[in-house]
N, C-alpha and C positions, 0 to 999 in steps of 0.2 A: 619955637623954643619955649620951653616952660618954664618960667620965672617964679612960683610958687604953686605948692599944692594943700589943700586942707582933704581932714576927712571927718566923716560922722557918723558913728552906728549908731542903729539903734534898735529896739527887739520890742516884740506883741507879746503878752500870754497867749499862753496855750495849754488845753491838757493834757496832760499823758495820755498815750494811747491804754484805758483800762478801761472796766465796767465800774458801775456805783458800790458805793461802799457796803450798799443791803443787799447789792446780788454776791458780795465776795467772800461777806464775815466784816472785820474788822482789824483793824489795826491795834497794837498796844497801847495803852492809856498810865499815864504815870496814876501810881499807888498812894506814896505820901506826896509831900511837899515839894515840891520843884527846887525852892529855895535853900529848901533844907541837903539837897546834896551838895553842893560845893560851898564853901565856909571860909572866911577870909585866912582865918587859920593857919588854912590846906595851901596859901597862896604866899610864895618863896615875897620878899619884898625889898628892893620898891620895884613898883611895877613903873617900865621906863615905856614901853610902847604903848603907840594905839592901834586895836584889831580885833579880829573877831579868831575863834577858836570853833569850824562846823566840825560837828561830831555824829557818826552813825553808830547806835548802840544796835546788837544783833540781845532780842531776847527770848528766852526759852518758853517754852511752854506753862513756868510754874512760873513766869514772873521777873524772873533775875537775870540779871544780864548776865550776858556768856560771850560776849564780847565787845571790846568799843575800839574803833576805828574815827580817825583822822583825816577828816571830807577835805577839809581848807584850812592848813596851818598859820594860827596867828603871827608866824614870824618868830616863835621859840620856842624851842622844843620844851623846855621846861616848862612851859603855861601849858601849853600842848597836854603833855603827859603828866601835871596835877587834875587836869578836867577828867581825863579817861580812869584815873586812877579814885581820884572822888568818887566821881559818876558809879563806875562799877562797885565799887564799897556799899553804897548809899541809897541809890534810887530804885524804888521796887516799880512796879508796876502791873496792872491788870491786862494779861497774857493778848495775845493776837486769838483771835476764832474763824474759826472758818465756817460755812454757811449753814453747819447745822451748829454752829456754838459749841465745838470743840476746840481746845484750845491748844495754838500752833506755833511754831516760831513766827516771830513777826519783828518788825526791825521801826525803831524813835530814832529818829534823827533833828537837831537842833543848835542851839549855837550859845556863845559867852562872848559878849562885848567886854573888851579891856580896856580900860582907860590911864593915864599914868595917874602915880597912887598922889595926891592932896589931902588937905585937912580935912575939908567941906563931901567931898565924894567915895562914895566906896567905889572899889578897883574894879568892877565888875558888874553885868549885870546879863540875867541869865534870859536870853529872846524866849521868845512865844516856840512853839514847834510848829515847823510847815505842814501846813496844811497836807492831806492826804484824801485823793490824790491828785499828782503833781508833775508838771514839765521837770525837762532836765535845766541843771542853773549851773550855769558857766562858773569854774574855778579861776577865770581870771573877769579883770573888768573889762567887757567889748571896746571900749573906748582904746583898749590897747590890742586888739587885735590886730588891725591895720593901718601902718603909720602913713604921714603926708609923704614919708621919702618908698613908699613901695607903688606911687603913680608912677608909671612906666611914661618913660620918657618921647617913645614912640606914639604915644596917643594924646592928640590935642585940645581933647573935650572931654571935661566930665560929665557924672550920670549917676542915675541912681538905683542899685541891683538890690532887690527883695529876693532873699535867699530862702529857703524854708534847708534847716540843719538838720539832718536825719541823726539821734543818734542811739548807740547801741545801750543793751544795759551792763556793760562795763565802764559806759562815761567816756567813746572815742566817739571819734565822727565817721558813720558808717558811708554814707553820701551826704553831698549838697548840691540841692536842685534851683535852678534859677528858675522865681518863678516869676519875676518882670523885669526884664530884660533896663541894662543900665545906657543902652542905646549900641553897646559896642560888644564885639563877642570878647575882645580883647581882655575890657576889666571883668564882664560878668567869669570869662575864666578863671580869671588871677583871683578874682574875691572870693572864688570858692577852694583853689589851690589851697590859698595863704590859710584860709579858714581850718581845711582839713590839716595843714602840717601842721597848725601854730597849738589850737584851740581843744579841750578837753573839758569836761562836765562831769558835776554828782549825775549819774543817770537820774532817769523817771523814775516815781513810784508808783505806784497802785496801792489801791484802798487799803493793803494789808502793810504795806510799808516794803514789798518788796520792789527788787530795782529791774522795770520793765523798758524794753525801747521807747521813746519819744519823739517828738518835731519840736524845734527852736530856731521857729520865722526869727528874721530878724535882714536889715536893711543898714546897708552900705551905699552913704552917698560917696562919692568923687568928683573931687572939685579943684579944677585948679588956681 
């Protein structure tokens, strides 16, 4: 009888499957200020939650965004849709090229830390851009992929299954391959079931910021 179960993930980098950045061209480069697109201004107030806001800009050839999309919703559409609406106003950028330095569409993607609004701190604060290029990054927290109550009851011993996550570049999970075994066929199947129904990603990019397949190892102990 199973009396209690815990569980643990946890994940390795990895790179995208691409070539280097000098065999592909480049990726877009912001123009002016970072800072200078979004402005406390632009931001409805008070700001009650804490969370991040990822954003994928698609930008044109000349520079200017031509579209912004909604990687990982902060939890309000209204902070949501001030950042995209800023952002595309505001932020120029030096275009994508491709390898003879012709300049192509190419896609920034980056994020907005919220914080609830105080005297002392401002409501925001706008992260770094990921690096490029890049594994795929899970839209939720692994720690919540698989709970203590999905140890099947039939199995008396836990283990520890190292997954490698295959996944497509629309951000589903195309396979998952077990690559060391959690000692039991039982959970190594379940972990990767549960993974494929539960689980979704920003895809991978490559050096130009476009969204390519990647692998997202990562490790499932069970424990009862």
């Amino acid at each position: 009888m199973m009396v209690g179960s815990a569980l643990c993930i946890a994940s390795w980098a990895t790179v995208a499957r691409s070539v280097p950045e000098n065999e592909m061209g480049r990726g877009p480069r912001p123009k002016n200020d970072r800072q200078s697109w979004l402005l406390s201004a632009d931001v409805p107030q008070p700001v009650s939650i804490r969370g991040r806001t990822l954003f994928v800009l698609t930008i044109d050839p000349k520079g200017s965004v031509q579209n912004c999309e909604i990687a990982i919703s902060s939890g309000s559409n209204t902070l949501d849709e001030v950042v995209c609406r800023s952002l595309s106003a505001r932020a120029k950028f030096h275009p994508a090229q491709d390898r003879a330095g012709v300049p192509i569409t190419g896609y920034y993607h980056s994020g907005v830390f919220w914080r609830p609004t105080n005297s002392n701190n401002s409501l925001f604060v706008m992260e770094l851009e990921f690096p490029l290029p890049h594994q795929p990054i899970p839209r939720s927290d692994p720690r919540e992929w698989i709970t203590a109550k999905d140890f099947p009851a039939s199995v008396h011993y836990g283990g520890k299954a190292k997954v490698a996550i295959n996944v497509g570049a629309d951000g589903t999970v195309k396979s998952c391959d077990v690559i060391e075994t959690s000692g039991t066929s039982e959970l190594d199947g379940l972990t990767c079931r549960l993974i494929a129904a539960r689980v979704r990603f920003l895809p991978a990019r490559d050096a130009q910021g476009r969204a390519v397949e990647g692998a997202f190892p990562s490790t499932v102990t069970w424990r009862r």
